[in-house]
Each structure stands twice: as C-alpha cells, then as structure tokens.
C-alpha positions in Angstrom: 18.8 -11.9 -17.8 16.1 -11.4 -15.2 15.4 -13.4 -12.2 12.7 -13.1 -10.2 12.5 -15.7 -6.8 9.7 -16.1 -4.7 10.6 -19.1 -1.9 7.4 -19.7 0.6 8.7 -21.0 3.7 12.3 -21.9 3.3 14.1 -23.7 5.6 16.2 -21.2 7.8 19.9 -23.2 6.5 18.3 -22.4 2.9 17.5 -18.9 3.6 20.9 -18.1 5.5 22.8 -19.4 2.3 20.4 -17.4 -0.8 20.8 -14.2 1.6 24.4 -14.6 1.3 24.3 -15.2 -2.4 22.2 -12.6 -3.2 24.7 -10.3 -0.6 27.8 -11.3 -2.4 26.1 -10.2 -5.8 24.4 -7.2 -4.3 25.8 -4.6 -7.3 24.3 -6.3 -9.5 21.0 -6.5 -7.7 17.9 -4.4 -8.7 15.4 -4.1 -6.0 11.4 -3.5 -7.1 10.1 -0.2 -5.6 6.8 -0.9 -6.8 3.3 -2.0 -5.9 1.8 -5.2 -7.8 -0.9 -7.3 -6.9 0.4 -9.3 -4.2 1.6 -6.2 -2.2 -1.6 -4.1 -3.1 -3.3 -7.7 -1.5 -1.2 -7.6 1.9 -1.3 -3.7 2.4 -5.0 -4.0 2.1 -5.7 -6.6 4.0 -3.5 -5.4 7.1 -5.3 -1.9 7.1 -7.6 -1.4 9.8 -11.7 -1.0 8.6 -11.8 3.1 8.1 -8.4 2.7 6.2 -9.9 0.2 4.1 -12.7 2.6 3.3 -10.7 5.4 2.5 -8.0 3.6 0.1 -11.4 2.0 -1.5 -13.5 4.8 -2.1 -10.1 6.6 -3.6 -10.0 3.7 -6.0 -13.1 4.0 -7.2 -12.8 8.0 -7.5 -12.0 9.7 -10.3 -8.4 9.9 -10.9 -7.8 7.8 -7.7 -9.3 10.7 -5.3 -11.7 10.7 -2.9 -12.4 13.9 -1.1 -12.8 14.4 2.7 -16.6 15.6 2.3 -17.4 12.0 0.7 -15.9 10.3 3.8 -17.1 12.1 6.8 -20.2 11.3 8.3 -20.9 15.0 8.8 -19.2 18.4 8.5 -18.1 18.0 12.5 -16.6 14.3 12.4 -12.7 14.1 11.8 -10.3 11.8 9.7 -7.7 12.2 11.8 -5.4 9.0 12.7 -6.1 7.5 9.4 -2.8 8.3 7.8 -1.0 7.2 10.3 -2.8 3.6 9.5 -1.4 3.9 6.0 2.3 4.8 7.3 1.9 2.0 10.3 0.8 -0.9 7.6 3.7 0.6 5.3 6.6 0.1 7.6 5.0 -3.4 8.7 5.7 -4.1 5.5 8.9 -3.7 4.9 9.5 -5.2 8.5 7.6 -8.7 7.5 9.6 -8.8 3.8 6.5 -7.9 1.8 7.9 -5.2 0.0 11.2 -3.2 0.1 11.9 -0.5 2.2 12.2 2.1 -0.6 8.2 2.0 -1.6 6.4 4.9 -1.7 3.1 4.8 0.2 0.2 4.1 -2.3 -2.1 6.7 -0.5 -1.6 10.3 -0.3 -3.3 12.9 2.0 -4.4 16.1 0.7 -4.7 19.0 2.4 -2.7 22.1 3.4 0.3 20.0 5.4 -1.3 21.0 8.5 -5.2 21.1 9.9 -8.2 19.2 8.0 -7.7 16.9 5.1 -8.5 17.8 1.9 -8.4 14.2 0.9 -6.9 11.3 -0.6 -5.4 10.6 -3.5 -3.9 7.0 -4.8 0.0 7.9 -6.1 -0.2 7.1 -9.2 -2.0 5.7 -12.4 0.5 2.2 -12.3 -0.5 1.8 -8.4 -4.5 2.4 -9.3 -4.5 -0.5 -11.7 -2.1 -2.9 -8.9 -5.3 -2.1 -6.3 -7.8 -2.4 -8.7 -6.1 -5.8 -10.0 -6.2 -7.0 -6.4 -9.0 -5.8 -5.1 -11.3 -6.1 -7.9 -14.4 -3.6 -8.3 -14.3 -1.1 -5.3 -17.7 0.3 -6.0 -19.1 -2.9 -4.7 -17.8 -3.2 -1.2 -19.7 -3.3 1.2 -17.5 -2.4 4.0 -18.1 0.9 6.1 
C-alpha cells in the first residue's frame, strides 16, 4: 500500500500528533527525492530574475543545456553568483518543507570546477519534463 498525504495548514495539535505517527513508523517510511510539479512550481518561483532566466533558457535547450555564450550579454559580462541562487532556493526548501532534504539540485553548472562557466545543464530527463509540466512552454517567456 502507498500513502501519499498532503495537509494545508493543519492545526499545530494535528501536526504534533501525524509527526509522531509518522516518527513511530519511520522504517517503514519512503521519503520522495524527486522533483514534480509542485516543487519545480515553488523552486521557480523563489529564484531570483537572472536565475529564472538561466533554469528557463536550459529548459528550452536542447538536452536541458543552455551554454554561457547564450546568456551573457557580451564576451566581458559574468554569471557569477547565479549558482549560488540555485543552492540558496534549494536549501530554503528543505527549510520551509517543500521538498526533502536529500534532493538533488535540478540545475547543474558546467564548467571546469573552477573559473568561467561553461553552462547549465537541467539534471536529468525526469526533472526536464517536472519543469516543463510546471512551467509550461519556456520559449515564450518573456522575462530577461
């Protein structure tokens, strides 16, 4: 059997007593690692503008990449900080109960580990369509 709970705004007696129902069963618990709509939703949403643009224009690459040269403005202007966005909005996350703290980020940066990135690159083909499901068609945003 498989059950999945979603409560929206439970009283803080209710809460207290399902946390300690699902703590007393905790072996027999499987947690979801995944993304899905609703967390593809929130991380988006929460991501400041240039992040936005990034994780869209990776969407609507091919194979979930966007390379650096498509984002920059010119040769001279830098991506830096934007990363950091992604791993902020992750940990927010898991700090707010949208999604457990095991999830991968959906974004990767490419690049050589250190100096310019290369990149970005969505994680994987399952986390493209969650985006794409909650986002809807990337290639017509508007936002810069």
């Amino acid at each position: 059997m498989e059950i999945a709970v979603h409560v929206k705004d439970p009283t803080p007696e209710f809460e207290r007593d399902l946390l300690a129902l699902l703590d007393k069963h905790r072996a027999s618990l499987r947690h979801d690692p995944g993304w899905n709509t609703d967390r593809a939703r929130l991380f988006h949403d929460a991501l400041p503008p240039k992040a936005r643009r990034i994780l869209r224009a990776a969407l609507a690459g091919v194979d979930g990449t966007v390379s650096a040269g498509e984002l920059r403005d010119n040769d001279d202007s830098s991506l830096r900080g934007h990363a950091g966005a992604f791993t902020r909005i992750l940990k927010r996350g898991v700090n707010e109960g949208w999604w457990d703290s095991g999830i991968k980020s959906p974004i990767i940066a490419l690049g050589p580990g250190s100096g310019r990135v290369q990149g970005y690159r969505i994680r994987d083909e399952a986390t493209v369509r969650a985006f794409i499901a909650a986002l809807g068609n990337t290639s017509d945003s508007n936002e810069k």
